[in-house]
C-alpha positions in Angstrom: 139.7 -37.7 0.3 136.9 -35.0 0.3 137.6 -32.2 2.5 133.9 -32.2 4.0 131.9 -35.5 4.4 128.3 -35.8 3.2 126.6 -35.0 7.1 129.2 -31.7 7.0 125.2 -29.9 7.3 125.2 -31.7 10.3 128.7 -30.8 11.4 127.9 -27.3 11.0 124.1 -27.6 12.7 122.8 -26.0 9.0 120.3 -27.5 7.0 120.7 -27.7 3.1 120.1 -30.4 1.8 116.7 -30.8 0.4 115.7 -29.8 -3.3 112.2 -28.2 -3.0 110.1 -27.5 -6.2 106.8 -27.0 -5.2 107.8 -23.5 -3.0 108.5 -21.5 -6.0 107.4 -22.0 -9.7 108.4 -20.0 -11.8 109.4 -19.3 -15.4 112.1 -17.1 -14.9 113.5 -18.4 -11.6 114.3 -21.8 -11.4 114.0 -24.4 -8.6 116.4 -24.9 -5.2 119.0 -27.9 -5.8 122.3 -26.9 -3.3 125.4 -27.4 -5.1 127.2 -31.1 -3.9 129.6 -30.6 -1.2 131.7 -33.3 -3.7 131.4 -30.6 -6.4 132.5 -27.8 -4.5 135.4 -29.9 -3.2 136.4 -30.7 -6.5 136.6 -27.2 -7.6 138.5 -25.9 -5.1 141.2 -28.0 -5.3 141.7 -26.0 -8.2 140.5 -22.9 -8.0 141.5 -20.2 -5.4 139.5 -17.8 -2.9 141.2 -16.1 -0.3 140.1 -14.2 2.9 140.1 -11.1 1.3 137.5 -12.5 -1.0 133.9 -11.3 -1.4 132.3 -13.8 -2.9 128.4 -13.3 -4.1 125.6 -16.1 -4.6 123.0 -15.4 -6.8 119.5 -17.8 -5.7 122.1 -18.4 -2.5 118.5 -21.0 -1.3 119.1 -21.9 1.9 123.0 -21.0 1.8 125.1 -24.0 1.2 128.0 -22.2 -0.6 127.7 -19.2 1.9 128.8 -21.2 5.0 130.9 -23.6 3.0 133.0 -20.9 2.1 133.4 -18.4 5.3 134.1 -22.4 7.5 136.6 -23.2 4.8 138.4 -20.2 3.4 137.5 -17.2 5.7 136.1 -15.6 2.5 132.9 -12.7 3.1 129.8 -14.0 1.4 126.4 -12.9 0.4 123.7 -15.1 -0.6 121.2 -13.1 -2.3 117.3 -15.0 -2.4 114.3 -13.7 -3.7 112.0 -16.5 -1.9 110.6 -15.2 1.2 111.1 -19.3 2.6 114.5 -20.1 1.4 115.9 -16.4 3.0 113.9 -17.6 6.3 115.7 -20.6 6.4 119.1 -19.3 5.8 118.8 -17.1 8.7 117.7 -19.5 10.7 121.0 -21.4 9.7 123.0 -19.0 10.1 121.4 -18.2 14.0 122.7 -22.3 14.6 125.4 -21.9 12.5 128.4 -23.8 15.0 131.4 -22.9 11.9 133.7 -20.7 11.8 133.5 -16.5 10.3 129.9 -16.3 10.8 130.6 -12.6 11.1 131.5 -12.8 7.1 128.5 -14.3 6.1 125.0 -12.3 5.2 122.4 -12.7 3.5 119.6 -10.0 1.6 115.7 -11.2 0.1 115.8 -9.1 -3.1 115.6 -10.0 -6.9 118.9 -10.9 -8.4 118.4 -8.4 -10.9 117.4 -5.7 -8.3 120.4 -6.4 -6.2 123.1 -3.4 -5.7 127.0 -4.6 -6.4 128.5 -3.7 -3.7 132.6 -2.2 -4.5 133.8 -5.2 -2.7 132.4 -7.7 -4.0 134.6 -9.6 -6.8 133.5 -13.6 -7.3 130.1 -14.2 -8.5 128.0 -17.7 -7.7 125.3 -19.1 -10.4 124.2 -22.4 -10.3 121.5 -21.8 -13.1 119.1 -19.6 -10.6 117.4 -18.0 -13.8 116.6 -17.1 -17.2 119.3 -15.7 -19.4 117.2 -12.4 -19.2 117.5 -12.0 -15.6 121.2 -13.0 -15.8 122.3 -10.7 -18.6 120.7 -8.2 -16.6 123.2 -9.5 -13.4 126.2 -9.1 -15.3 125.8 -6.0 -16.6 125.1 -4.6 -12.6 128.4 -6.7 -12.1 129.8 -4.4 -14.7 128.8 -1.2 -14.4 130.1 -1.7 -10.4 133.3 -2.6 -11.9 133.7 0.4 -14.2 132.7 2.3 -11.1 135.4 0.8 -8.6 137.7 -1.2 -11.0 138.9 -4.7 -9.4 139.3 -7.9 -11.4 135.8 -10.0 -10.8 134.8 -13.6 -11.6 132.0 -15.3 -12.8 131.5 -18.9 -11.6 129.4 -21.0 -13.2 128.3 -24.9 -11.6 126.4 -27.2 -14.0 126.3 -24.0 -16.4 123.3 -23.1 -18.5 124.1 -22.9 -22.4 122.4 -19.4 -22.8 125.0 -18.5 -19.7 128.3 -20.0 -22.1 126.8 -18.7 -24.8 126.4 -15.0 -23.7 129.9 -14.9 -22.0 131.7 -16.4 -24.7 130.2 -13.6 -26.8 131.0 -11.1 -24.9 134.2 -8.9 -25.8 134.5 -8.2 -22.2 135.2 -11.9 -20.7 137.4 -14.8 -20.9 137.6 -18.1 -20.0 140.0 -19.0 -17.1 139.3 -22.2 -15.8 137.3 -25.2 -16.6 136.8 -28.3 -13.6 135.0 -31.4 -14.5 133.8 -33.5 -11.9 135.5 -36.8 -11.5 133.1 -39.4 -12.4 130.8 -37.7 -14.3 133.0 -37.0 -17.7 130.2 -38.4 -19.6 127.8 -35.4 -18.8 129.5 -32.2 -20.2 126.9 -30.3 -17.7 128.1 -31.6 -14.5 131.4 -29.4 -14.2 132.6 -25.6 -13.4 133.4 -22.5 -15.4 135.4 -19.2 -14.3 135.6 -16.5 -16.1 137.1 -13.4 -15.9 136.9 -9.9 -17.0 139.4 -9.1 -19.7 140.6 -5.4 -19.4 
């Protein structure tokens, strides 16, 4: 049975459920589609966060994961969005927000790319918000923080782009920890979830 049914928006008086295209076209930032609540069920009845977690969403849109995760897990989020619209609506969710750790959860407008690691921060969300450019760019922020204020850090991937596999697989620094396929959906490789994690 899924931990959250499909009106859990409604449970939690947030709205994310609509995918938008026409608010934002661009190239190198792609268009808002929330991660299924059935997805994120799926992979975390195998994959672990904790309180003491500070997870990071990278094109949060109008904050799905973000309050998913503080209601369910108690974990501190940030939902980093670039569009002026999205961030509106994510604070206006998180004003009616009726779920539990509100105080963990913020969100910050900026570009990904221009986006400071904070020391605490050790999961990191992508659901394909952008180029390859923009990511490698993300990932090497995520490392220099790290080599800053070490901590082991995560990289999870949802429905992952193959530029993404591609450029962590090839890099000396990461490995592969888990892989979650969505029951159902075997047939397409894309609709599943990879972790990986820094190899020191």
């Amino acid at each position: 049975m899924a931990q959250f049914p499909l009106n859990y928006d409604h449970q939690l008086n947030i709205k994310t459920s609509d995918i938008q295209m026409g608010i934002l076209r661009s190239y190198t930032y792609h268009r808002y589609e929330p991660t299924p609540y059935e997805a994120l069920d799926c992979l975390f009845e195998k994959y672990e966060v904790e309180s003491g977690d500070h997870v990071v969403d990278f094109g949060c849109g109008k904050g799905r994961l973000n309050f998913y995760l503080a209601h369910r897990f108690g974990a501190s989020v940030t939902g980093i969005e670039m569009n002026e619209t999205f961030y509106g609506e994510c604070l206006s969710n998180l004003e009616g927000y009726r779920g539990k750790n509100k105080q963990k959860i913020e969100f910050e407008q900026s570009l990904a790319e221009k986006y400071e690691i904070p020391s605490s921060a050790n999961r990191f969300y992508f659901f394909n918000p952008f180029t390859i450019e923009v990511f490698r760019t993300v990932v090497n922020n995520i490392l220099l923080s790290v080599e800053h204020t070490y901590r082991p850090v995560e990289i999870i991937l949802y429905y992952p782009s193959p530029d993404y596999v591609f450029y962590l697989e090839d890099h000396s620094l990461f490995n592969l920890k888990l892989e979650v396929t969505l029951e159902g959906y075997e047939k397409n490789v894309n609709e599943r979830f990879l972790v990986y994690e820094i190899a020191y």
